[in-house]
C-alpha positions as CSV (number, residue, x, y, z in Angstrom):
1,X,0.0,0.0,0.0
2,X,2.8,2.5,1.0
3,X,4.8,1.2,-1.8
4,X,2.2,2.0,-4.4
5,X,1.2,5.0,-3.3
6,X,4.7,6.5,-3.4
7,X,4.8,5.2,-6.3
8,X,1.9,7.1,-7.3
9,X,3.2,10.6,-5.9
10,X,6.6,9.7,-7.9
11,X,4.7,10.2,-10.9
12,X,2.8,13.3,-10.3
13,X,5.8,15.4,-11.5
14,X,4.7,19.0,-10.3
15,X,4.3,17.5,-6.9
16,X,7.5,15.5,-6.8
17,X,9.3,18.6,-8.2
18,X,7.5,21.0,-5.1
19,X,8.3,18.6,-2.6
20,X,12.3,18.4,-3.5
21,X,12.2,22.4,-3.8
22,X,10.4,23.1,-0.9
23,X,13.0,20.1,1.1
24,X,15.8,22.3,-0.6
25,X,14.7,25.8,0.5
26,X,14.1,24.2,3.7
27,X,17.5,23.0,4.5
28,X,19.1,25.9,3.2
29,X,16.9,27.8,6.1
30,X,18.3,25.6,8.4
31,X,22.0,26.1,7.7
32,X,21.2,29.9,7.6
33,X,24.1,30.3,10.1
34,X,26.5,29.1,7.8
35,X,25.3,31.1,4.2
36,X,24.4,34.4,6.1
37,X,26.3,35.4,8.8
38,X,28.5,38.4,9.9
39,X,30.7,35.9,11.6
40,X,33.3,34.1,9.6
41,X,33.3,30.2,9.1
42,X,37.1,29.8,9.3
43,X,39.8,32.8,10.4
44,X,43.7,31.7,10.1
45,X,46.0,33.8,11.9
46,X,49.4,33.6,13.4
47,X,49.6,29.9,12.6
48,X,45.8,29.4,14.6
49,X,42.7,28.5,12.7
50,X,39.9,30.1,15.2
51,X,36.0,29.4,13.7
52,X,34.1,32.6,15.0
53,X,30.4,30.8,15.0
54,X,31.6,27.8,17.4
55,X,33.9,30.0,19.9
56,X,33.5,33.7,21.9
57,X,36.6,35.2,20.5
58,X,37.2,39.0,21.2
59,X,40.8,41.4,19.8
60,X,43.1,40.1,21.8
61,X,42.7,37.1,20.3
62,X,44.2,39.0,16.9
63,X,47.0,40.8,18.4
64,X,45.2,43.7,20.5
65,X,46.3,44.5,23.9
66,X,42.3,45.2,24.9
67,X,39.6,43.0,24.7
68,X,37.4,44.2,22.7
69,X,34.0,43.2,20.8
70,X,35.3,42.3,17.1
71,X,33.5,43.6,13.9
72,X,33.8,40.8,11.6
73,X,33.2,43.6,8.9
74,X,35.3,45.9,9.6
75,X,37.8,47.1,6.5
76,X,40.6,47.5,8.5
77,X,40.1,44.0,10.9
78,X,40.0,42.3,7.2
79,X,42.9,44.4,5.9
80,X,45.0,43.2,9.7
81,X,44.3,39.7,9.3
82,X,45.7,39.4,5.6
83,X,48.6,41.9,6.3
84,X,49.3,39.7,8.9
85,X,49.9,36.7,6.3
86,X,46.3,34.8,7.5
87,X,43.4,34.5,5.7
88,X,39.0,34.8,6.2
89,X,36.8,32.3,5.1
90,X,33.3,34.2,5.2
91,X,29.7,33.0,4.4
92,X,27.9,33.5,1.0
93,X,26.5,36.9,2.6
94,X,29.0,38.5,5.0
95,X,25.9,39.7,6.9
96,X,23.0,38.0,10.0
97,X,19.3,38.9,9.8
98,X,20.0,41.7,12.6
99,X,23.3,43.2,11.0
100,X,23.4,47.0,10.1
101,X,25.7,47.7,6.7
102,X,27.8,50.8,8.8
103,X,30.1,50.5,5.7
104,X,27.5,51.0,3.0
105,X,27.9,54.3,1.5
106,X,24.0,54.5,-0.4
107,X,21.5,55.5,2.3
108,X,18.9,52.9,3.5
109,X,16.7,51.4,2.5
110,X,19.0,50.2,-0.6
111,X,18.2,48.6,-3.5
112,X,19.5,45.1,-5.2
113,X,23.0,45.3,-5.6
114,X,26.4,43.6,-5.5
115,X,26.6,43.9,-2.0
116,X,23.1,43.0,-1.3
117,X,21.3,40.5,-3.5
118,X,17.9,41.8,-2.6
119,X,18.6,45.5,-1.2
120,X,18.3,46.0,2.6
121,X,15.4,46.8,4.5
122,X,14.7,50.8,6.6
123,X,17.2,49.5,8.7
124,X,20.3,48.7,6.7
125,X,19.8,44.6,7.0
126,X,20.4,42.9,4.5
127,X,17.1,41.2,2.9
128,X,18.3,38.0,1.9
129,X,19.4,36.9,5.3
130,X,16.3,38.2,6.7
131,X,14.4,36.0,4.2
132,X,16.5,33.1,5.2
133,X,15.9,33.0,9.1
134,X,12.2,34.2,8.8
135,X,11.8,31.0,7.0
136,X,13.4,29.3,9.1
137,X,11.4,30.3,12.3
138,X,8.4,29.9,10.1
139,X,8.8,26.6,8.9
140,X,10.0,25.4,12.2
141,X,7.0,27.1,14.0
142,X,4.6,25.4,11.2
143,X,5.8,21.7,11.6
144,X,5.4,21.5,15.7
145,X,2.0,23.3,14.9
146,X,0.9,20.6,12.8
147,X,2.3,18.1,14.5
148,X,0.6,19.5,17.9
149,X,-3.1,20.0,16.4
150,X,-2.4,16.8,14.7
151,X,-2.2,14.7,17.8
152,X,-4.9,16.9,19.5
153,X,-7.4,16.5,16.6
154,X,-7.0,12.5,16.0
155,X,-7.0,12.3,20.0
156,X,-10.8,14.4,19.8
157,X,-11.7,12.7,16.5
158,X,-11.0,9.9,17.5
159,X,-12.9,9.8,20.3
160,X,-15.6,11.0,19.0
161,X,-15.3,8.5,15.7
162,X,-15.4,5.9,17.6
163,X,-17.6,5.6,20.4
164,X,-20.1,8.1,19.0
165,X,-23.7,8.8,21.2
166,X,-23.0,11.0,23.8
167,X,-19.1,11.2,23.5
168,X,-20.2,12.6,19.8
169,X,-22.3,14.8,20.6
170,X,-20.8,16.2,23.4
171,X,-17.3,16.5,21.7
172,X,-19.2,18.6,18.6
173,X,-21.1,21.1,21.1
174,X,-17.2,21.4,22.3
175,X,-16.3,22.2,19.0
176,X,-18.3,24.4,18.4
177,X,-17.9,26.4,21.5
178,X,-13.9,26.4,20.7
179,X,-14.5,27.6,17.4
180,X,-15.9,30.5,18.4
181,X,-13.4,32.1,20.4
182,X,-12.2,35.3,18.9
183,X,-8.3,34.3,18.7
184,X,-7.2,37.5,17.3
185,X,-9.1,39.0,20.7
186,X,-6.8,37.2,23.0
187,X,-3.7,37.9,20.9
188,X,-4.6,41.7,20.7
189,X,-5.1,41.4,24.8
190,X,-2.1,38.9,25.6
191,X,0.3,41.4,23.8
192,X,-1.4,44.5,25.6
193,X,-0.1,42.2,28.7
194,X,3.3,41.2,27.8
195,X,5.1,40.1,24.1
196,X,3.9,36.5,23.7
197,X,7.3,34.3,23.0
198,X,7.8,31.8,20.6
199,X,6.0,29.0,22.6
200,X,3.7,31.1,24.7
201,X,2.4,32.2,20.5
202,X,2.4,28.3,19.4
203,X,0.5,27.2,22.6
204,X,-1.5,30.0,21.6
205,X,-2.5,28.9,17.9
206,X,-2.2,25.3,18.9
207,X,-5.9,26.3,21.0
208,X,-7.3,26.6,17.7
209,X,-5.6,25.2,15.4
210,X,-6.6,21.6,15.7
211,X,-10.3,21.9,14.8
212,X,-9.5,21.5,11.0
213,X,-8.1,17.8,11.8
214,X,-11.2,16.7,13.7
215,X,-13.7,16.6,11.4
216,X,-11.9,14.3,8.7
217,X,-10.3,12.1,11.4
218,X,-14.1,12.0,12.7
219,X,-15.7,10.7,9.9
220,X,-13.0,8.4,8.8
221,X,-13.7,6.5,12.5
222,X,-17.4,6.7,11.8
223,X,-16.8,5.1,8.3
224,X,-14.3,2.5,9.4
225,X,-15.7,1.2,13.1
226,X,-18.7,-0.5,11.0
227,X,-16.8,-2.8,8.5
228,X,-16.8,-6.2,8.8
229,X,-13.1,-6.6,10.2
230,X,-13.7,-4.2,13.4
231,X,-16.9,-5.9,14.2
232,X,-15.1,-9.0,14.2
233,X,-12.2,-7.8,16.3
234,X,-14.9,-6.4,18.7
235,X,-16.5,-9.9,19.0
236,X,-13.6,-11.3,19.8
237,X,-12.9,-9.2,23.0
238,X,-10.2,-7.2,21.9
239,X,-10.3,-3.7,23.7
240,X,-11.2,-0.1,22.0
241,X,-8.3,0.9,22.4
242,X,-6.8,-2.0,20.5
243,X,-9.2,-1.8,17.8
244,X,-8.9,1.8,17.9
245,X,-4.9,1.7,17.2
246,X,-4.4,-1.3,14.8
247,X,-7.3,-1.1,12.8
248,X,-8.8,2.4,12.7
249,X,-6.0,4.8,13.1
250,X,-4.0,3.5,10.1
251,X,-7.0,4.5,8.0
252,X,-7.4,8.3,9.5
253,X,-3.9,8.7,9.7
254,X,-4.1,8.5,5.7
255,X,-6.8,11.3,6.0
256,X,-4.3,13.7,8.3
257,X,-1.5,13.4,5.9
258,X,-3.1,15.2,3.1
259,X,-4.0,18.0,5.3
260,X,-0.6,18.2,6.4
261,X,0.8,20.9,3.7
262,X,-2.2,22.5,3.9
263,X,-2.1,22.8,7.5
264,X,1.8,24.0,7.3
265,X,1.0,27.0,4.6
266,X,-2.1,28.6,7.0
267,X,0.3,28.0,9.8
268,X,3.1,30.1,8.0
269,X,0.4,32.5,6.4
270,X,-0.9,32.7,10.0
271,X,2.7,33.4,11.8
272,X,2.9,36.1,9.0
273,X,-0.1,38.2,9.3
274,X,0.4,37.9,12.9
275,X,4.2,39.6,12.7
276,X,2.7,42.0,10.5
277,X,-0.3,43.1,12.3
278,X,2.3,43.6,15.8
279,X,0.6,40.7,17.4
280,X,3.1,37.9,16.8
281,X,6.8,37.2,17.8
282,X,9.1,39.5,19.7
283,X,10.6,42.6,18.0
284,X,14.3,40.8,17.5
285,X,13.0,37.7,15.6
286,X,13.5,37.7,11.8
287,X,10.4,37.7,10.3
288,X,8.5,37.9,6.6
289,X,5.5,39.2,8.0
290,X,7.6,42.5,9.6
291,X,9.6,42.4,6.4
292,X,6.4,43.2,4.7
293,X,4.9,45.6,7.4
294,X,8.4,47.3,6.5
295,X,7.4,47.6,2.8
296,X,4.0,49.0,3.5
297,X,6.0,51.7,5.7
298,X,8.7,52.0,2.8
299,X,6.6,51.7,-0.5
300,X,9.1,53.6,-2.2
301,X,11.7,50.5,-1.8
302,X,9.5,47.8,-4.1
303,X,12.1,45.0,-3.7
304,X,11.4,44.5,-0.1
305,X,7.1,44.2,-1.0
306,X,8.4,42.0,-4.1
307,X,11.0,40.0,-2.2
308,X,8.4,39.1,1.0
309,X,5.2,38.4,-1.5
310,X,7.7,36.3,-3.4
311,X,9.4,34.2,-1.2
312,X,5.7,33.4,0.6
313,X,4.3,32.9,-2.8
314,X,6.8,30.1,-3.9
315,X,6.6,28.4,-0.3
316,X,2.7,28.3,-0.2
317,X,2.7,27.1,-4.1
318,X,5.0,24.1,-3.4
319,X,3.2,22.8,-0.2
320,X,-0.3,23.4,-1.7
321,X,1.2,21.2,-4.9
322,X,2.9,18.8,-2.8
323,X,-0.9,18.3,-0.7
324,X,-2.0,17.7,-4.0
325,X,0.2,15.3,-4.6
326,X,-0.3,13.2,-1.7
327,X,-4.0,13.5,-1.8
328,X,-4.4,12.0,-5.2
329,X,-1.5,9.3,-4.3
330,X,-3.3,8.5,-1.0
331,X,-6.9,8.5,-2.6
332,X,-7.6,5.0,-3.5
333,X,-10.2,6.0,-6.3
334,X,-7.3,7.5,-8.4
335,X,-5.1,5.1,-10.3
């Protein structure tokens, strides 16, 4: 079964294609540190080899009598080091999500250039790298998201799936009741409070966020607890929870999947809207959704509008393709 559906999403080109781009963009998100970064990967000097990202190194490590903080940017730090017969590895872009260009002579915000692939926002930082660790607190953020409302929705679902009567109705009069709490409200009042964190915003969302998985997880128990092979296993003594694991679960687990990259993109879209509204993570995460509240502020600096809609575009396009994709594989009426 797993086989052949695989084999079935293999096929489906656009979605194979999405899913290996979106897996790509992902991991270079990941390794962020190491592509965009004002610290160097690898510094050699005076017959040393220090690596800036793993260590706390300060000036007296290069030949100053003071301690002092090091600015890895800094013309005449590079100019010391190579006068000095060592030499700088740097990352791709020579610049973090929170580093200000001092040594960019055009005034901010800055257009594409050499220095700066996608210009630099109001605050002289550099777009790309800003792009690069949004998506990566995004994407992270998305995943436990999903992975949380997942297990809360089959738990519910399931529950109410299986034993139906009063445990269904009373689980839908709970739904609905949890639906209708107004979670922009208790952002708007949280953040009036204090600045939700990254957890204290995800536990947050998670309230909510699960209803979406009940309702197929629910009717994929309904269908399932009255075939021939549960009724069977029920007559035989084995115990709900049992039946409810081996035989059930497999089938609404299907079911979840395909929601999956649906579930990620609203969770990203969500995470987004939220940053840009004020409402969402603290003031020194990287974010798209502040990137884009920074265009709106900025309109005469289009790259940063183009680069944010952009970047969002391609990520929601590959994960709605790539649902696609594994809803037609995982659909047993589609050959």
């Amino acid at each position: 079964m797993i086989d052949r559906s695989y084999q079935k999403f293999k096929r489906n080109r656009r979605a194979m294609f999405s899913l290996r781009l979106f897996l790509i963009i992902f991991s270079a998100a990941l390794c962020a540190n190491f592509i965009a970064n004002d610290k160097p990967l690898l510094i050699y000097f005076n017959n040393q080899f220090f690596f800036p990202q793993l260590s706390s190194l300060n000036s007296q490590n290069f030949g100053d009598i003071i301690p002092l903080k090091i600015d890895y940017n800094l013309p005449d730090f590079i100019d010391h080091i190579y006068e000095s017969g060592g030499w700088i590895i740097r990352c791709p872009i020579p610049f973090s999500y929170n580093t200000i260009d001092f040594y960019h002579t055009a005034p901010f915000p800055n257009g594409p250039d050499a220095r700066h692939l996608l210009g630099t926002d109001a605050a002289g930082h550099d777009v790309v790298a800003i792009l690069l660790y949004g998506l990566r607190i995004s994407i992270l953020f998305g995943v436990l998201l999903c992975s949380l409302s997942a297990i809360i929705g089959i738990l519910i679902g399931g529950l109410c799936g299986y034993f139906g009567g009063m445990v269904d109705i009373f689980g839908q009069r709970l739904l609905e009741l949890w639906s209708s709490l107004p979670t922009l409200y208790i952002l708007i009042i949280l953040s009036s409070i204090a600045q939700p964190g990254f957890w204290m915003l995800l536990f947050i969302m998670t309230l909510v966020s699960w209803m979406s998985v009940v309702g197929v997880v629910r009717a994929e128990f309904f269908r399932v607890r009255s075939e021939d092979y549960v009724t069977c296993a029920q007559i035989m003594g084995a115990k709900h929870f049992y039946i409810a694991l081996n035989h059930i679960l497999p089938n609404a687990l299907t079911a979840t999947i395909t929601l999956l990259p649906f579930l990620l993109s609203g969770a990203i879209v969500g995470l987004s809207s939220l940053d840009f509204l004020g409402f969402g993570l603290p003031v020194d995460y990287p974010s798209i959704g502040k990137l884009m509240l920074s265009a709106k502020q900025n309109l005469q600096a289009p790259w940063l509008s183009l680069s944010a809609f952009g970047v969002l575009t391609v990520i929601l396009s590959l994960l709605v393709f790539t649902g696609e994709g594994l809803r037609d594989a995982l659909d047993p009426r589609h050959n």
